[in-house]
Legacy VTK file of the C-alpha trace (Angstrom):
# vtk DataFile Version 3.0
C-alpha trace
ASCII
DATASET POLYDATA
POINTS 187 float
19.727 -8.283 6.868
17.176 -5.598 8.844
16.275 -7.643 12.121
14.759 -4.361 13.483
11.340 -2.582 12.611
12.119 0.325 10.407
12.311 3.175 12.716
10.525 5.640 10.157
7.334 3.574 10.206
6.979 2.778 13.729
4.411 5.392 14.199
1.925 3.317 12.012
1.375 1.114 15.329
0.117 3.877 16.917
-2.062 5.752 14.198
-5.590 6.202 15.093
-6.642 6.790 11.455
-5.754 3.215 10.107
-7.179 0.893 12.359
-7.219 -2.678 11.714
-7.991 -2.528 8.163
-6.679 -0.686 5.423
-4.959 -0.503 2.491
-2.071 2.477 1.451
-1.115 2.331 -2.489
1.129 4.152 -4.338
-0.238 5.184 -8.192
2.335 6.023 -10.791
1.741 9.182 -13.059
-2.111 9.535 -12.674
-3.646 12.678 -10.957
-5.788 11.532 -8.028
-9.016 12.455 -9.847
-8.209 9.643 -12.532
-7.684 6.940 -10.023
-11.086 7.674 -7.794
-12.266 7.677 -11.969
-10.798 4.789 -12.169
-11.765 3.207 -8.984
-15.519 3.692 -9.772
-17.280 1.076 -11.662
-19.263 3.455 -13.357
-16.043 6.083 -14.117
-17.282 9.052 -12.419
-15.048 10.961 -10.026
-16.080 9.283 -6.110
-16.690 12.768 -3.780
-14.064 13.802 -1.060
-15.766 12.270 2.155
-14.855 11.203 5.874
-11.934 9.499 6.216
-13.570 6.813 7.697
-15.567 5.733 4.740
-14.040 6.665 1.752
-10.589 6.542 -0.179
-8.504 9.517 0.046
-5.750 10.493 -2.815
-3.149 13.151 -2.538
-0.457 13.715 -5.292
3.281 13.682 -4.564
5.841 13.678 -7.132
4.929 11.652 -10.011
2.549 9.117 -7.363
-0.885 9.535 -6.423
-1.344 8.288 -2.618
-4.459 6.584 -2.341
-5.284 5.417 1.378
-8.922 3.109 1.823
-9.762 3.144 5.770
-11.429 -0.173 5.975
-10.714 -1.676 2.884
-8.494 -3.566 1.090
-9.429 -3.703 -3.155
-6.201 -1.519 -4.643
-3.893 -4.550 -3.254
-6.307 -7.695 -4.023
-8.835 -6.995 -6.244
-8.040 -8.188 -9.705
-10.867 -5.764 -11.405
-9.630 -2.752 -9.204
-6.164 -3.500 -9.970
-6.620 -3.981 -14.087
-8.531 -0.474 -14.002
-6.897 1.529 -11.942
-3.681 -0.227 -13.229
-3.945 0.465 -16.837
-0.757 1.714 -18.383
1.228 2.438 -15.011
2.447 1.108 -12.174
1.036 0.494 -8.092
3.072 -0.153 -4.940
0.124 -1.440 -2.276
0.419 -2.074 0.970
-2.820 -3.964 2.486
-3.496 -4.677 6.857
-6.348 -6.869 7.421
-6.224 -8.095 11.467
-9.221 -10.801 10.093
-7.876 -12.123 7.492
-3.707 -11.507 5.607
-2.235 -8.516 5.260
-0.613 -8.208 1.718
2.177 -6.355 -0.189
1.656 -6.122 -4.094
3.577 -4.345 -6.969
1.004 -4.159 -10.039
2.556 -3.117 -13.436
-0.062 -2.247 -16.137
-3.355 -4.085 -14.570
-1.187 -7.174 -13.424
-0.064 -8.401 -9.791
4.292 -8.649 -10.970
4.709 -9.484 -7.229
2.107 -10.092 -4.808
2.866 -11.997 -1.226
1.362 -12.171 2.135
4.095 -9.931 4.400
4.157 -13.510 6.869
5.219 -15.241 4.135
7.391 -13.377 1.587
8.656 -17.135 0.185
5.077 -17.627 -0.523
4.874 -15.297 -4.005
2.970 -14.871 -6.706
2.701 -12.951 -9.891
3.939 -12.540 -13.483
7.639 -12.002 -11.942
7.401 -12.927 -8.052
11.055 -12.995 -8.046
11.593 -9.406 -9.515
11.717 -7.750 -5.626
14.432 -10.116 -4.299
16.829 -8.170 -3.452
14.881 -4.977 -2.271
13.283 -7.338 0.147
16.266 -9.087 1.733
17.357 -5.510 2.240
13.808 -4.441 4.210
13.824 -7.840 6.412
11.346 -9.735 4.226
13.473 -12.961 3.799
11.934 -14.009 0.225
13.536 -17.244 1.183
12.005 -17.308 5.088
11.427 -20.768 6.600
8.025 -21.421 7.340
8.910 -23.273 10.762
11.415 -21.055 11.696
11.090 -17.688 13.873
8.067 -15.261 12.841
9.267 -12.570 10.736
8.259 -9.185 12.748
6.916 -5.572 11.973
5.568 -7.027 8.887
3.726 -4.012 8.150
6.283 -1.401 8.571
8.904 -3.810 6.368
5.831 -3.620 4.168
6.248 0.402 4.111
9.980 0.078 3.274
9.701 -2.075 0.575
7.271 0.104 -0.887
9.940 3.394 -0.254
12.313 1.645 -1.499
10.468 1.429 -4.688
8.636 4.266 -5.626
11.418 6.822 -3.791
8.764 8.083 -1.169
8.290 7.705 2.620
4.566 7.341 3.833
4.497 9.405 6.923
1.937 10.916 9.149
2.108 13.925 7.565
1.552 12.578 3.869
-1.716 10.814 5.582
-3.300 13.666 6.159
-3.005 15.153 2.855
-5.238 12.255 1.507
-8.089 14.102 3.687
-7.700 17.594 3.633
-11.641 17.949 5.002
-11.524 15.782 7.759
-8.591 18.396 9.614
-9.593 20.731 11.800
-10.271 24.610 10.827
-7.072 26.682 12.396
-8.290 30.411 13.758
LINES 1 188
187 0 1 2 3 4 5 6 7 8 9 10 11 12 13 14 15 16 17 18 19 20 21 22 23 24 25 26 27 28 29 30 31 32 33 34 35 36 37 38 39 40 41 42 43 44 45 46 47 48 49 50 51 52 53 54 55 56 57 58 59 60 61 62 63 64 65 66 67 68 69 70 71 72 73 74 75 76 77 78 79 80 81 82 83 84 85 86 87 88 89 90 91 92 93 94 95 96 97 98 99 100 101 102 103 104 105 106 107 108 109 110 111 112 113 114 115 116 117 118 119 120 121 122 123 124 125 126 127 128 129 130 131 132 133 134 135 136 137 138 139 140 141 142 143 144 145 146 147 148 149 150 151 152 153 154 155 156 157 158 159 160 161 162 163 164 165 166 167 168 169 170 171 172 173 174 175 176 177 178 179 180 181 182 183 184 185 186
């Protein structure tokens, strides 16, 4: 079993961009125009803003990266998840300092595995078993005692649980894709 934080995420401790809340999801086959579309209650395309107050999308491969600085609603929000969910697939990786971070794989509108990264024996969803084994392998003990030692680098074992399933690496340089306005102008 991985007792060590994932090397390749280690930088996330460090990144001044997601600060002590945020949320980084992974969408299956939809461009990133359809999921801000999708994301807006009344299903108009959301404008490309700051990264500090808006969700930014990027496409890679067959995903759509959408990152929310400051919120949390892709991994947790039931209405979010069922329309932005429709017919495909989300990875979502959620860091709350107030309150629980949380990890959730959403097929079709519905949490199939949903767990707070502190407590991967504590699941939930229409097949909270269906991740076993991709967790062991990441260090999130799906059968982790409650009294005994803290499970550590949550987040980043968060990170390689979602590689591990949709094939891609969230990296610095894949964050600033999602926000192509808020880089600097090169002379």
């Amino acid at each position: 079993m991985m007792t060590e934080c994932p090397e390749e995420f280690r930088w996330l401790s460090d990144c001044e961009e997601l600060q002590e809340i945020y949320c980084v999801s992974f969408v299956r086959g939809l461009a990133p125009e359809e999921v801000l579309r999708r994301f807006s209650v009344d299903g108009s395309a959301m404008e490309e803003c700051d990264p500090i107050d808006c969700i930014g999308t990027a496409k890679i491969g067959d995903w759509t990266l959408v990152v929310e600085p400051g919120g949390w609603q892709l991994a947790v929000d039931p209405e979010i998840q069922a329309r932005v969910g429709q017919g495909t697939e989300i990875v979502s990786v959620s860091r709350h300092d107030y309150a629980s971070d949380i990890f959730a794989y959403i097929v079709d509108g519905e949490p199939v595995v949903q767990f707070e990264p502190v407590l991967p024996d504590d699941r939930s969803g229409t097949d909270p078993d269906r991740l076993i084994e991709e967790m062991r392998k990441v260090g999130l003990d799906p059968d982790h005692d409650i009294d005994g030692p803290l499970i550590e680098s949550t987040i980043e074992r968060s990170f390689a649980l979602a590689s591990r399933i949709t094939g891609l690496r969230f990296s610095p340089e894949l964050l600033k894709l999602c926000f192509p306005a808020a880089e600097p102008l090169e002379n």
